[in-house]
N, CA, C and O atoms as a CHARMM CRD file, in Angstrom:
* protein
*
  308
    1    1 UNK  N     22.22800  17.76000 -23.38200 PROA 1      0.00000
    2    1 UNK  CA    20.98200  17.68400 -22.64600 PROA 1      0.00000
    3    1 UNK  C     21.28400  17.64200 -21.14700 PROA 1      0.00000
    4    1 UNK  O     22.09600  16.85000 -20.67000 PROA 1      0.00000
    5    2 UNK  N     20.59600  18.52600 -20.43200 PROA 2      0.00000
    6    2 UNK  CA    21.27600  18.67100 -18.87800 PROA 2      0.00000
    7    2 UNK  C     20.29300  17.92100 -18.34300 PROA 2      0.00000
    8    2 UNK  O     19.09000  17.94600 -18.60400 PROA 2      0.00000
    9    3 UNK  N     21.01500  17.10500 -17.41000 PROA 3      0.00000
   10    3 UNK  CA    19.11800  15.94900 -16.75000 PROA 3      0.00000
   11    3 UNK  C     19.94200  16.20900 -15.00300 PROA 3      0.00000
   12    3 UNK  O     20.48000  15.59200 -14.08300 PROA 3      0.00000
   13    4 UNK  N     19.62000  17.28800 -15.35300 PROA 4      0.00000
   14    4 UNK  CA    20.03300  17.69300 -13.38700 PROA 4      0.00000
   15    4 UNK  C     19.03000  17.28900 -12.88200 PROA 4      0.00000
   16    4 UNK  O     18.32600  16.87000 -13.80100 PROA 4      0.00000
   17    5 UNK  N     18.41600  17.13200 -11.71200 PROA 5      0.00000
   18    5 UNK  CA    17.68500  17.46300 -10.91000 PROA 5      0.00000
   19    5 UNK  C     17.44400  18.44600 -10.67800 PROA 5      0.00000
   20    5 UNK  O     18.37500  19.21600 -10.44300 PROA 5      0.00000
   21    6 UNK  N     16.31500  18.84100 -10.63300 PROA 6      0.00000
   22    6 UNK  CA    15.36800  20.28500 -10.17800 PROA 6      0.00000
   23    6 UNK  C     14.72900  20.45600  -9.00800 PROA 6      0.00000
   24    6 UNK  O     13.83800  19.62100  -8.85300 PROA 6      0.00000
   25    7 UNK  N     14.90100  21.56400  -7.73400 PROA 7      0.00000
   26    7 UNK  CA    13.82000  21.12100  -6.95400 PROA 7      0.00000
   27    7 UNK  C     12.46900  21.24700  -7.40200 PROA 7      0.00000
   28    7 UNK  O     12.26900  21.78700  -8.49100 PROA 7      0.00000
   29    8 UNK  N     11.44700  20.79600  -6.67000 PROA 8      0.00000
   30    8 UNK  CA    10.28200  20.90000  -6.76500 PROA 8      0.00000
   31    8 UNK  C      9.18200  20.80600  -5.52000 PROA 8      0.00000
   32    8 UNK  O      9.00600  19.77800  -4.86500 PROA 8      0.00000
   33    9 UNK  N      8.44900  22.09800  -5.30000 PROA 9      0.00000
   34    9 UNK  CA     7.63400  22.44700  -4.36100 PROA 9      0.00000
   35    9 UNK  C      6.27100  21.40000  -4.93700 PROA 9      0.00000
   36    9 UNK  O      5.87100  21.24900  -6.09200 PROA 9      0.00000
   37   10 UNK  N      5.69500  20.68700  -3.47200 PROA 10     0.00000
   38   10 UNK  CA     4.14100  19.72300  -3.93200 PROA 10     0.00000
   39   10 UNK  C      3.56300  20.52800  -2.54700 PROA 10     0.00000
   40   10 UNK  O      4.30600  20.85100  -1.62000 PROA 10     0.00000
   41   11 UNK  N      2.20500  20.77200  -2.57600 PROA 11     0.00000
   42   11 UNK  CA     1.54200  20.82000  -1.28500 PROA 11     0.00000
   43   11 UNK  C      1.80000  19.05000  -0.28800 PROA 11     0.00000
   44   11 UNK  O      2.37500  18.01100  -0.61000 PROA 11     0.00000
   45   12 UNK  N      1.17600  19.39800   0.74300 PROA 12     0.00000
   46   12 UNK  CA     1.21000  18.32100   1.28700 PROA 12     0.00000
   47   12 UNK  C      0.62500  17.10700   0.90100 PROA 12     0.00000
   48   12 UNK  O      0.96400  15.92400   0.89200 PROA 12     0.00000
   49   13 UNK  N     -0.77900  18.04500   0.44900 PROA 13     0.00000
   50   13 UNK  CA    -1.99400  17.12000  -0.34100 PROA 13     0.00000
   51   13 UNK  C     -1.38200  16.06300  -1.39400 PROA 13     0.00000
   52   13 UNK  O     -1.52100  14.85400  -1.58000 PROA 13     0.00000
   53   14 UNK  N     -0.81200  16.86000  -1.85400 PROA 14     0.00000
   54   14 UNK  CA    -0.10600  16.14300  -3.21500 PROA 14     0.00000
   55   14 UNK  C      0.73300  15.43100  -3.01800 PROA 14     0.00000
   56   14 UNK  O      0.94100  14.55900  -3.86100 PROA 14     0.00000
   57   15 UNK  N      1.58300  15.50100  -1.80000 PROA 15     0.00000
   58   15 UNK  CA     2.28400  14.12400  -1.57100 PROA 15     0.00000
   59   15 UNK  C      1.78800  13.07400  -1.11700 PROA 15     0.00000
   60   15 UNK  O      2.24200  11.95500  -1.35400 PROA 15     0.00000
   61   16 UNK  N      0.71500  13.33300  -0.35300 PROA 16     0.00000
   62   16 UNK  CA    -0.32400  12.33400   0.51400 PROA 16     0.00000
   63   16 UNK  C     -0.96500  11.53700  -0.89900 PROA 16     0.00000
   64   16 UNK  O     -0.69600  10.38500  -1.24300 PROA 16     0.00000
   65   17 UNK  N     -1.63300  12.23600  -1.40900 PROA 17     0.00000
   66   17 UNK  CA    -1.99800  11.50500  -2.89300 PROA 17     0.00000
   67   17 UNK  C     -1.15200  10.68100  -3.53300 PROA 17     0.00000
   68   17 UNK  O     -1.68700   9.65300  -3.94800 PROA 17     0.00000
   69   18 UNK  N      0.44200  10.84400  -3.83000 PROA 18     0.00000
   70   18 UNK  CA     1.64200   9.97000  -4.19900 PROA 18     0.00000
   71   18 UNK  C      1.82700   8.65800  -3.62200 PROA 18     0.00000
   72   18 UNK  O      1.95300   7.52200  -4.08100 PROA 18     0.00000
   73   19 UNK  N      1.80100   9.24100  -2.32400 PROA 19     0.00000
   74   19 UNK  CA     2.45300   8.29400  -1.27400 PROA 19     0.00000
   75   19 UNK  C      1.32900   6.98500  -0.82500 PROA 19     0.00000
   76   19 UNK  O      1.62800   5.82200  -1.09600 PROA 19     0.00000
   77   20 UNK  N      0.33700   7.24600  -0.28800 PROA 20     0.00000
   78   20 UNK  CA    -1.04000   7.10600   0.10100 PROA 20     0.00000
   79   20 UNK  C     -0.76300   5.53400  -0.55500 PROA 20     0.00000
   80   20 UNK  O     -0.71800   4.47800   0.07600 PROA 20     0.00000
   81   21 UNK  N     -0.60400   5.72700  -1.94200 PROA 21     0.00000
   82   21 UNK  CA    -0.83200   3.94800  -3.11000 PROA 21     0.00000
   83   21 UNK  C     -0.23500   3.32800  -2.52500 PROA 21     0.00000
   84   21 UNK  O     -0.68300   2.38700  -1.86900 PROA 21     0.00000
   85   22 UNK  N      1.19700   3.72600  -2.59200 PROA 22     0.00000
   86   22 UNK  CA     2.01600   2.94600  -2.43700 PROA 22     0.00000
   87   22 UNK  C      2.53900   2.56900  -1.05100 PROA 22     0.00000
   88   22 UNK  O      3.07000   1.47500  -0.86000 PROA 22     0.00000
   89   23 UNK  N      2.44000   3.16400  -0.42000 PROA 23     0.00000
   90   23 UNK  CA     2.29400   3.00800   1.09200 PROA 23     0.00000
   91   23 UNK  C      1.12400   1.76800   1.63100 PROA 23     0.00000
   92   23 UNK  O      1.34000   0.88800   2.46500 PROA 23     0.00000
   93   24 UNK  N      0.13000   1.96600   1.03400 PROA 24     0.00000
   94   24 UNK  CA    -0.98900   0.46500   1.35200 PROA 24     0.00000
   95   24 UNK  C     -0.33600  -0.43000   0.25600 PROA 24     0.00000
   96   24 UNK  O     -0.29700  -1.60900   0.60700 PROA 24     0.00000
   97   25 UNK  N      0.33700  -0.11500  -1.33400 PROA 25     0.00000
   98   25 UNK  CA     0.35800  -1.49000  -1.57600 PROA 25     0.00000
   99   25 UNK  C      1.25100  -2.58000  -0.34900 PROA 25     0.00000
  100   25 UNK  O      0.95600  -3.62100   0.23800 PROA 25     0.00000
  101   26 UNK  N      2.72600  -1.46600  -0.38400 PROA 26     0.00000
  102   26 UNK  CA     3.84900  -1.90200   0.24000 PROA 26     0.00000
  103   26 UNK  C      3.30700  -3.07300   1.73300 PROA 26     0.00000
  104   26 UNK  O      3.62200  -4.17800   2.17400 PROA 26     0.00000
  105   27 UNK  N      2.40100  -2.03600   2.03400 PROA 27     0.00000
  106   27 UNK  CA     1.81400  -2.37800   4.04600 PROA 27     0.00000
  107   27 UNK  C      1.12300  -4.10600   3.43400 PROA 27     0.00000
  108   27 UNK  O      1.30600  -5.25900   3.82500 PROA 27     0.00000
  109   28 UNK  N      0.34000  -3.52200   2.37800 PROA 28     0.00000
  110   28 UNK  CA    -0.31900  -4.90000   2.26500 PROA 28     0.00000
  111   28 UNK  C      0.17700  -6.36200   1.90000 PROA 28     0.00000
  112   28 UNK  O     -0.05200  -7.38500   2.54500 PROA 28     0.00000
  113   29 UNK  N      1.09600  -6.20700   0.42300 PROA 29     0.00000
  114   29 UNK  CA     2.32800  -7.24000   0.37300 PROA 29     0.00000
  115   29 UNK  C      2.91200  -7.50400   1.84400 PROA 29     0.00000
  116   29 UNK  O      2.41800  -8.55500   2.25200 PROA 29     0.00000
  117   30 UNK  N      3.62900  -7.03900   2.62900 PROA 30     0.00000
  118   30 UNK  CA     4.29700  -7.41200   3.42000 PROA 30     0.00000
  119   30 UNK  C      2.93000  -7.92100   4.44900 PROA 30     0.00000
  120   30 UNK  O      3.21600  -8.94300   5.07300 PROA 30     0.00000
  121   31 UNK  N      2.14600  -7.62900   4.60300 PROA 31     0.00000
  122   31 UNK  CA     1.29800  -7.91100   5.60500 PROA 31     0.00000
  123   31 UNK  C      0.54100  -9.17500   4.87000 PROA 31     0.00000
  124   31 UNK  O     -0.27800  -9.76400   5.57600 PROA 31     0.00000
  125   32 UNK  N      0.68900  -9.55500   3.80300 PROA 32     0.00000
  126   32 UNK  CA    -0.02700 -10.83400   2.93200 PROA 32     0.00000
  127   32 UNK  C      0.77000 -11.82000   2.83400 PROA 32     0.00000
  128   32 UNK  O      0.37000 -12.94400   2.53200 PROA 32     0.00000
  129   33 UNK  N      2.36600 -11.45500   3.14500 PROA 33     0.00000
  130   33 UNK  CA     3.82000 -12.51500   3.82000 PROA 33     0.00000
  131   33 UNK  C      3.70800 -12.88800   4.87700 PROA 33     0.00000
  132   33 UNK  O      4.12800 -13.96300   5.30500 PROA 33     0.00000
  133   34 UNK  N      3.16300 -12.11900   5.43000 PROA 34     0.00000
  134   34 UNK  CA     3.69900 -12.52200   7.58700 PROA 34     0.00000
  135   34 UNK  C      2.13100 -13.48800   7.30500 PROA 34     0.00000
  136   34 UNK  O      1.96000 -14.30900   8.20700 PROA 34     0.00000
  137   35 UNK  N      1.25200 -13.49500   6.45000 PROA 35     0.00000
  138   35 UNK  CA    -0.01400 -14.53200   6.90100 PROA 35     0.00000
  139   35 UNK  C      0.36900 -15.55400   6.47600 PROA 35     0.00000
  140   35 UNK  O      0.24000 -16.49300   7.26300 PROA 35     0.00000
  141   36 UNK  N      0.77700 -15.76700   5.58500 PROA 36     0.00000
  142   36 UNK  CA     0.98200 -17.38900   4.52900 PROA 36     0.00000
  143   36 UNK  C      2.50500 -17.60100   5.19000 PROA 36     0.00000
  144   36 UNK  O      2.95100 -18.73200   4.99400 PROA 36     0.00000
  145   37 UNK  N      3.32600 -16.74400   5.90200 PROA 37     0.00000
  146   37 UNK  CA     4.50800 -17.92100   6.72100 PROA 37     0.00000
  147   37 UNK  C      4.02000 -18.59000   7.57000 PROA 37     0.00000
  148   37 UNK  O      4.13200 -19.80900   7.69900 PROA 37     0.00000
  149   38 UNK  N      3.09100 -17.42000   8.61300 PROA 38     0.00000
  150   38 UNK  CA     2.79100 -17.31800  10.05300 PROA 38     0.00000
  151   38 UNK  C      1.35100 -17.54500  10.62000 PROA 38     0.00000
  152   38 UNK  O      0.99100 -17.03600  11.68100 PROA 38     0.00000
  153   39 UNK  N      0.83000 -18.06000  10.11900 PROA 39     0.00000
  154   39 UNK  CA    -0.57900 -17.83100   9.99100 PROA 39     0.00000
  155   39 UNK  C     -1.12100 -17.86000  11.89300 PROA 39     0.00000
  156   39 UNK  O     -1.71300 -17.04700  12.60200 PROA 39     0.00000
  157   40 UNK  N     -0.68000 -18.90200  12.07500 PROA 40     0.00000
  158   40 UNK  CA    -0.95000 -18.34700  13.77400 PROA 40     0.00000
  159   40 UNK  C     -0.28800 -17.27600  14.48200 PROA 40     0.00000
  160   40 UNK  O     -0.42100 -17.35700  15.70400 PROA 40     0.00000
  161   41 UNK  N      0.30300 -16.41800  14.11500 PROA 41     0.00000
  162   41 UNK  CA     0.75700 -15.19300  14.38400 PROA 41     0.00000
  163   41 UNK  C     -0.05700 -14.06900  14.44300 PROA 41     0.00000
  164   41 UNK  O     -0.03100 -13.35100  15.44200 PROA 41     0.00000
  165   42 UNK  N     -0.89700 -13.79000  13.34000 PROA 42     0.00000
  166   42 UNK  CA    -1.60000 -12.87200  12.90500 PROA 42     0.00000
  167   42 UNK  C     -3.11700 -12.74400  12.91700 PROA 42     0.00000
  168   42 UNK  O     -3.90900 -13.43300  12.27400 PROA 42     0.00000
  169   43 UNK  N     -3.40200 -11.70100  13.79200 PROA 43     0.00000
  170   43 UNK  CA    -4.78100 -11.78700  13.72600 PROA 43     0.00000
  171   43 UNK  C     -5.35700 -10.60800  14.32400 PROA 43     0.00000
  172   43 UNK  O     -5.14700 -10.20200  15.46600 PROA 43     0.00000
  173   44 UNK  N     -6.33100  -9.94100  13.17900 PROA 44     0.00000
  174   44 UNK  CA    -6.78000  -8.37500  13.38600 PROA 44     0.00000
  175   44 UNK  C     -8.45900  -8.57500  13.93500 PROA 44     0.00000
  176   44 UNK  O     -9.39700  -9.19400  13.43200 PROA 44     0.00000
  177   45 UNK  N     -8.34600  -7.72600  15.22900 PROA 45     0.00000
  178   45 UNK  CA    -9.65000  -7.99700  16.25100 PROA 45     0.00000
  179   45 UNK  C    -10.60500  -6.86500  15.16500 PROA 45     0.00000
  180   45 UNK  O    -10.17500  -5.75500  14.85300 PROA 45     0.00000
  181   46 UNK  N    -12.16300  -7.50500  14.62500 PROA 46     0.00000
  182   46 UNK  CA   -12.88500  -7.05500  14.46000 PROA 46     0.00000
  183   46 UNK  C    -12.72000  -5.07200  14.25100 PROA 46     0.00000
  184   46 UNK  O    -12.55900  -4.43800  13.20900 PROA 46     0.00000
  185   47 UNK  N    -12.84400  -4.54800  15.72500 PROA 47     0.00000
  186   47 UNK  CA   -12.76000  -3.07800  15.92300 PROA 47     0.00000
  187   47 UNK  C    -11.47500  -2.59500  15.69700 PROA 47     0.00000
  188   47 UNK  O    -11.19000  -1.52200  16.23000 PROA 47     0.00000
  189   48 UNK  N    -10.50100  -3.25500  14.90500 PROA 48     0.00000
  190   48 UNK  CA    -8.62900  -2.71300  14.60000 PROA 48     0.00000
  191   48 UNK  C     -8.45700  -1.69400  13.50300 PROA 48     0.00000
  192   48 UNK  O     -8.64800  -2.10400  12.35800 PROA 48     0.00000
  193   49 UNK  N     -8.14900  -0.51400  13.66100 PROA 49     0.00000
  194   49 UNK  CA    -8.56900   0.50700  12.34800 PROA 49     0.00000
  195   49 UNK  C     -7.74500  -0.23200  11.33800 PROA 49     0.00000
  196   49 UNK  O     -8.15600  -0.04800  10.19200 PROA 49     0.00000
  197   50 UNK  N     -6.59400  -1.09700  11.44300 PROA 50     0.00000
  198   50 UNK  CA    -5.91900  -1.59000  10.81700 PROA 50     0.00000
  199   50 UNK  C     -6.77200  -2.42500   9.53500 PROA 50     0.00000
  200   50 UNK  O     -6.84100  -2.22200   8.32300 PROA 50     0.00000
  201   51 UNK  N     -7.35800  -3.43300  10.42900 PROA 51     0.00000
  202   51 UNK  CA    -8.31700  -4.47100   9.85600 PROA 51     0.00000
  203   51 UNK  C     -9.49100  -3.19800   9.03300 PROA 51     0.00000
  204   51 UNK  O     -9.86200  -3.39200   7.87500 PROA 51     0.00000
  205   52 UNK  N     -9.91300  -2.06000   9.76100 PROA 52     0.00000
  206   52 UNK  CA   -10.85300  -1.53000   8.51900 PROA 52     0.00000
  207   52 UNK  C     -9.98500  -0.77100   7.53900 PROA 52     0.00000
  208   52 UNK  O    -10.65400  -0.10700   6.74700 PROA 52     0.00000
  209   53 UNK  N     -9.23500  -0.72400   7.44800 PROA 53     0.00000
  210   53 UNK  CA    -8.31900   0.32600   6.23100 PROA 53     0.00000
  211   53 UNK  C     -7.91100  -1.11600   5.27500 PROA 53     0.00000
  212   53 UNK  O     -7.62900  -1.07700   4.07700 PROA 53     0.00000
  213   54 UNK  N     -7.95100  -2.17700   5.99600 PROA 54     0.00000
  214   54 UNK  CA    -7.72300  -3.52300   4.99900 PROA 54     0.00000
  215   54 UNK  C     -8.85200  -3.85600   4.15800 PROA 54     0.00000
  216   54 UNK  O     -8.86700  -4.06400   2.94500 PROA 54     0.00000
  217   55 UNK  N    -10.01000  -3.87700   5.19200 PROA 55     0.00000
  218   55 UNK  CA   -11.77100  -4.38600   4.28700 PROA 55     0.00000
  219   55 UNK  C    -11.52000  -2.71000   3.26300 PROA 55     0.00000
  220   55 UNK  O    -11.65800  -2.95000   2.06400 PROA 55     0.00000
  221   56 UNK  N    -11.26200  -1.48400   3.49200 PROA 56     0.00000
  222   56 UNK  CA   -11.41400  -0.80800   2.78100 PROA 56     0.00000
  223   56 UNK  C    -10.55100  -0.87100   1.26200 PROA 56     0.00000
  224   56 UNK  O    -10.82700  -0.78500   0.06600 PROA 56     0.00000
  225   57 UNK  N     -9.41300  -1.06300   2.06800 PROA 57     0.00000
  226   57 UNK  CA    -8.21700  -1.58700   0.38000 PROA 57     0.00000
  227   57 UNK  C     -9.01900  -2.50600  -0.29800 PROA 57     0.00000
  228   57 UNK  O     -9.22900  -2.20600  -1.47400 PROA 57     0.00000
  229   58 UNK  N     -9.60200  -3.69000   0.16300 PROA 58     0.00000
  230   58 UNK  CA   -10.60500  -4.61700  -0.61900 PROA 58     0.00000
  231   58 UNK  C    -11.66000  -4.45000  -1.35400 PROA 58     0.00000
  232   58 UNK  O    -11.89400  -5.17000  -2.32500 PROA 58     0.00000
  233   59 UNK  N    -12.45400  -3.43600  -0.95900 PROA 59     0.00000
  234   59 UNK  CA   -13.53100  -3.10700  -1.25900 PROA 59     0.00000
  235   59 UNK  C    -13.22100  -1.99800  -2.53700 PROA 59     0.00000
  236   59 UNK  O    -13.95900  -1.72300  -3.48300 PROA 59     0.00000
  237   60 UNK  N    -11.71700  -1.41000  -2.17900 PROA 60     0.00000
  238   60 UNK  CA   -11.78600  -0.60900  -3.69400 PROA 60     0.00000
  239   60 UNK  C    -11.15500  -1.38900  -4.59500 PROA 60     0.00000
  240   60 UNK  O    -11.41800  -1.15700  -5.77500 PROA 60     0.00000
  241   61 UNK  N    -10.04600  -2.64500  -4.24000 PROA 61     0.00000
  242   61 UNK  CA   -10.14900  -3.07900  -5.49400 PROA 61     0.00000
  243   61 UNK  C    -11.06700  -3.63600  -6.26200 PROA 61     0.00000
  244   61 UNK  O    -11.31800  -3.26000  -7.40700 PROA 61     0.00000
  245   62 UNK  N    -11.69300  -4.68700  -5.59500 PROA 62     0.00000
  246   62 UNK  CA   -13.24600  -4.77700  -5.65300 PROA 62     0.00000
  247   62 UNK  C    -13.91600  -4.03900  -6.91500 PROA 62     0.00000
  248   62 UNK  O    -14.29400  -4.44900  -8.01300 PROA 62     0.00000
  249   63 UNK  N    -13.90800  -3.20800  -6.50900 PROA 63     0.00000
  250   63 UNK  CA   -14.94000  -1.90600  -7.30200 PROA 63     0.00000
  251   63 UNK  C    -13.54700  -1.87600  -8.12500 PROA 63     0.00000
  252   63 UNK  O    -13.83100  -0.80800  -8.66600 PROA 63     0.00000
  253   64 UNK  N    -12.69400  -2.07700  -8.48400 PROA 64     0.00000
  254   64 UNK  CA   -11.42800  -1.51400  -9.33700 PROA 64     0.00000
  255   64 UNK  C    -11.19000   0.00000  -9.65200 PROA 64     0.00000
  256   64 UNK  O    -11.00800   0.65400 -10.67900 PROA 64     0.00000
  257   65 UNK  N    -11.29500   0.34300  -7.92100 PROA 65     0.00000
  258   65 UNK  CA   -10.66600   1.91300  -8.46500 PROA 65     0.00000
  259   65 UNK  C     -9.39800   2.09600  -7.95800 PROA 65     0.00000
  260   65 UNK  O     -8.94600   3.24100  -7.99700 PROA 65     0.00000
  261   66 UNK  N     -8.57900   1.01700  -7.38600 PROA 66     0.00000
  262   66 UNK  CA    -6.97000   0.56100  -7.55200 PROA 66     0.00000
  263   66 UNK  C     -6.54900  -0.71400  -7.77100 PROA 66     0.00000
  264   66 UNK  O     -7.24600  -1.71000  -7.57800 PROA 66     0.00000
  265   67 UNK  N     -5.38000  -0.71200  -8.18600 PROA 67     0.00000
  266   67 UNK  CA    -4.64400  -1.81400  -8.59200 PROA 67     0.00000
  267   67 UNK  C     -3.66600  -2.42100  -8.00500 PROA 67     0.00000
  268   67 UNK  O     -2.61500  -1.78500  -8.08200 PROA 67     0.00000
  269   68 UNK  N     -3.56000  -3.97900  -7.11900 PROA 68     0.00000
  270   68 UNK  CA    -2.89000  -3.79900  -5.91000 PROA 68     0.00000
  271   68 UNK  C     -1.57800  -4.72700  -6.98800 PROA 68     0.00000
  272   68 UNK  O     -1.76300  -5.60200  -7.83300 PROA 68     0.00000
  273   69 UNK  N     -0.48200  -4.18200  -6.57900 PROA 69     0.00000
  274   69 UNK  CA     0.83300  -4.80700  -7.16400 PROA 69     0.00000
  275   69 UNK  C      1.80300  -6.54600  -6.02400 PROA 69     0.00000
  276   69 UNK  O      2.13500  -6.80300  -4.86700 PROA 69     0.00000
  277   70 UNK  N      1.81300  -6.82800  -6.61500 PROA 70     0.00000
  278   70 UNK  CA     2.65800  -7.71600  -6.34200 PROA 70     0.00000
  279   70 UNK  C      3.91600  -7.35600  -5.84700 PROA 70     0.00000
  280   70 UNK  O      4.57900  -6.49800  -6.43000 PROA 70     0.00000
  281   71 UNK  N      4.39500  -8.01900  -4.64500 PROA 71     0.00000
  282   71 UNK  CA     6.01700  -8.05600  -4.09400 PROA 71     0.00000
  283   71 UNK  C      7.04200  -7.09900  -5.20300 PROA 71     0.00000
  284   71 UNK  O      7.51700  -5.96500  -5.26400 PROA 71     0.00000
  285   72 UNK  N      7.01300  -8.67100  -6.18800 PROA 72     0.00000
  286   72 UNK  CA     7.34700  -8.46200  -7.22600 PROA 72     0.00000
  287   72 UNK  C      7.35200  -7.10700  -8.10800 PROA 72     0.00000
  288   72 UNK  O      8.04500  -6.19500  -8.55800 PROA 72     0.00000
  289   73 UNK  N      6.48600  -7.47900  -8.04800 PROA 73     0.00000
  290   73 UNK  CA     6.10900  -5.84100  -9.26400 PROA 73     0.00000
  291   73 UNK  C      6.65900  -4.70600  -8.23100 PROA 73     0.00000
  292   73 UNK  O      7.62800  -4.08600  -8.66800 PROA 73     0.00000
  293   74 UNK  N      6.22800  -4.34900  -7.00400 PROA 74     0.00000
  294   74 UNK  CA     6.99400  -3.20600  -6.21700 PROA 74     0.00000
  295   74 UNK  C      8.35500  -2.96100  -5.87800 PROA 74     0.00000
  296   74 UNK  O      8.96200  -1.92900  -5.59200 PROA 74     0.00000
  297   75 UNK  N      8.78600  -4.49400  -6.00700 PROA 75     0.00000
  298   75 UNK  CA    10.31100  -4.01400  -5.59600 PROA 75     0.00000
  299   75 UNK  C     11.29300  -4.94900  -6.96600 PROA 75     0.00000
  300   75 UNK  O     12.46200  -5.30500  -6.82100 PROA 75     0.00000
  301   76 UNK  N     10.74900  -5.10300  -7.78500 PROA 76     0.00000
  302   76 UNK  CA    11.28000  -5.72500  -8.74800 PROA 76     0.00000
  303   76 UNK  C     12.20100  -6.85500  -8.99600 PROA 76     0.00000
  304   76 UNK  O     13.02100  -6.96700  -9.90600 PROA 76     0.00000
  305   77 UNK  N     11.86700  -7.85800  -7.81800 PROA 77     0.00000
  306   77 UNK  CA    12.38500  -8.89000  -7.27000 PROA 77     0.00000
  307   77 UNK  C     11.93200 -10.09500  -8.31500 PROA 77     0.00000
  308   77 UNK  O     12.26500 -11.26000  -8.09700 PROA 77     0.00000
């Protein structure tokens, strides 16, 4: 059984779709650490696209149309 690696052509779209999850879970774990060490450290002004791409991660789990992973669960710690 040959288990080479193959290349493989994705549009861009399709990596953006891959990446996109896991890229906010990753941002969000680490950004849900620096609050509970640091808590006077951190703080997103109202108008921060940051802070709305956060109410937005919320609002879809919320609605459960993603599933946000744990530290743990992402890096298998």
């Amino acid at each position: 059984m040959d288990q080479t690696l193959q290349p493989m052509t994705i549009s861009i779209r399709e990596l953006t779709s891959l990446l996109e999850p896991l890229i906010r879970r990753v941002v969000r774990e680490e950004l849900a650490q620096v609050v509970v060490k640091r808590p006077d450290t951190f703080y997103l002004k109202p108008d921060s696209p940051l802070r709305d791409d956060m109410v937005e991660i919320l609002s879809r789990k919320q609605r459960g149309e993603i599933k946000l992973y744990s530290h743990a669960e992402v890096w298998g710690e």
